[in-house]
Every structure is written in C-alpha cells, then in structure tokens.
C-alpha positions as CSV (number, residue, x, y, z in Angstrom):
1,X,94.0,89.1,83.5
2,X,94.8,85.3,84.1
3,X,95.9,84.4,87.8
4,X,96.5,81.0,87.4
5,X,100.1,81.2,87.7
6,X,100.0,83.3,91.1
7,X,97.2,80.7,92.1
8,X,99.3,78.0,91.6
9,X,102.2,79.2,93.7
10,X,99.7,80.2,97.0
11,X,98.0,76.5,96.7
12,X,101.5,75.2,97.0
13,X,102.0,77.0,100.5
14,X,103.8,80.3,98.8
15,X,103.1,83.9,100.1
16,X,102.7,86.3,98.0
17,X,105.2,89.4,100.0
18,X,103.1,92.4,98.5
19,X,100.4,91.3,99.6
20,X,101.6,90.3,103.3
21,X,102.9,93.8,103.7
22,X,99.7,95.6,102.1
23,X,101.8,96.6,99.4
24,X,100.7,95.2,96.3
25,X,100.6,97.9,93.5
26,X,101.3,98.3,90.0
27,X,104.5,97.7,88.7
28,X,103.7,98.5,84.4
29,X,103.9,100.5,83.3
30,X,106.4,103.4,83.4
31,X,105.7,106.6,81.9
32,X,108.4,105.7,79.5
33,X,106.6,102.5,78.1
34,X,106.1,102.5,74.3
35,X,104.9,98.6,75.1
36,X,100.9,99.2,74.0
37,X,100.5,95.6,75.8
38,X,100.9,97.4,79.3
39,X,99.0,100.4,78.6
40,X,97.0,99.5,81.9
41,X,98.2,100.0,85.5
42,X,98.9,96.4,86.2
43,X,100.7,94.6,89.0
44,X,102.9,92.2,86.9
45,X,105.4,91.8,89.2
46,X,105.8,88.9,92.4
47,X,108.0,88.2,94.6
48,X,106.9,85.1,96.3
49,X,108.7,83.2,98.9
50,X,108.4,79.7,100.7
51,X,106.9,80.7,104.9
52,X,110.6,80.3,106.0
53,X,112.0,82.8,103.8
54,X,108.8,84.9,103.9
55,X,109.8,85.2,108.0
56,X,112.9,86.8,106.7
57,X,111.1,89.4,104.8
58,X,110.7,93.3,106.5
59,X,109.1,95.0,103.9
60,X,108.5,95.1,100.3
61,X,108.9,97.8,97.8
62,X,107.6,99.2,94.1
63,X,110.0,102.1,92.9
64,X,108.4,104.8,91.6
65,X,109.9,108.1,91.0
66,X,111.2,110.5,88.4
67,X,114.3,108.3,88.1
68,X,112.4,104.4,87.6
69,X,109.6,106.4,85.4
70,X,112.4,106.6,82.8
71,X,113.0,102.4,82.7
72,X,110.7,101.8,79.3
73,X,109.9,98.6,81.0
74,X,108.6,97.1,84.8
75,X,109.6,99.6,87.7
76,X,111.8,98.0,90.0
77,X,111.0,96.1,93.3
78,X,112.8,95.7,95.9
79,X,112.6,93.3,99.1
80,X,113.9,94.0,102.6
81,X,115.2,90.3,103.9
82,X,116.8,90.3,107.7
83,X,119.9,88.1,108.0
C-alpha cells in the first residue's frame, strides 16, 4: 500500500478527519465488489480538510449496512460539518 499521497497532504498542514475522530476503517470493499483489485479490507477513502475547516467537523462516518453492502464499489462516507 503506498501512502505517499496521504503523506503529502498531512506535511502540508492537512488533517486527516478519520483519524481525528478514531474512525478510520475500511471503506473497500462491499460485499457486492466483483473488483479482484479490492479483495482486501482497505481504507481507500479520505476526507481531509485544511485546520479551519477540520474545526468545523463533528464526526465522521463509514456506511456500512445491508443497504451500502449492495454498492459494487467504495461504501459511502459521510462527514458531520457545524455551520
């Protein structure tokens, strides 16, 4: 698995939600997936935000239940931003 991306985007002063909120988890794949490439539980998925915007954050949340486990694809996440 190759990180460089993610690493990037922390060394530029980026927070990585998930893992602020202890929530990181994986997000491929779905019981649905024919995709052989995401056999493995992986976390693909980031939301990452600039400090500002990661104030504005609540909570943070991977989807999974009978309902996303039918998306052949990524389950869905979903972020929690106070206005």
């Amino acid at each position: 698995m190759r990180y460089d991306v993610t690493d990037f985007f922390t060394r530029q002063g980026f927070v990585d939600l998930a893992q602020k909120f202890d929530a990181a988890t994986s997000t491929v794949p779905t019981p649905a997936s024919k995709d052989h490439f995401h056999a493995e539980q992986l976390r693909l998925d980031y939301a990452m935000a600039t400090p500002t915007l990661a104030d504005l954050v609540v909570g943070i949340e991977t989807i999974k239940t009978p309902e996303t486990g039918t998306i052949p694809d990524h389950y869905p996440t979903v972020l929690e931003i106070k206005l």
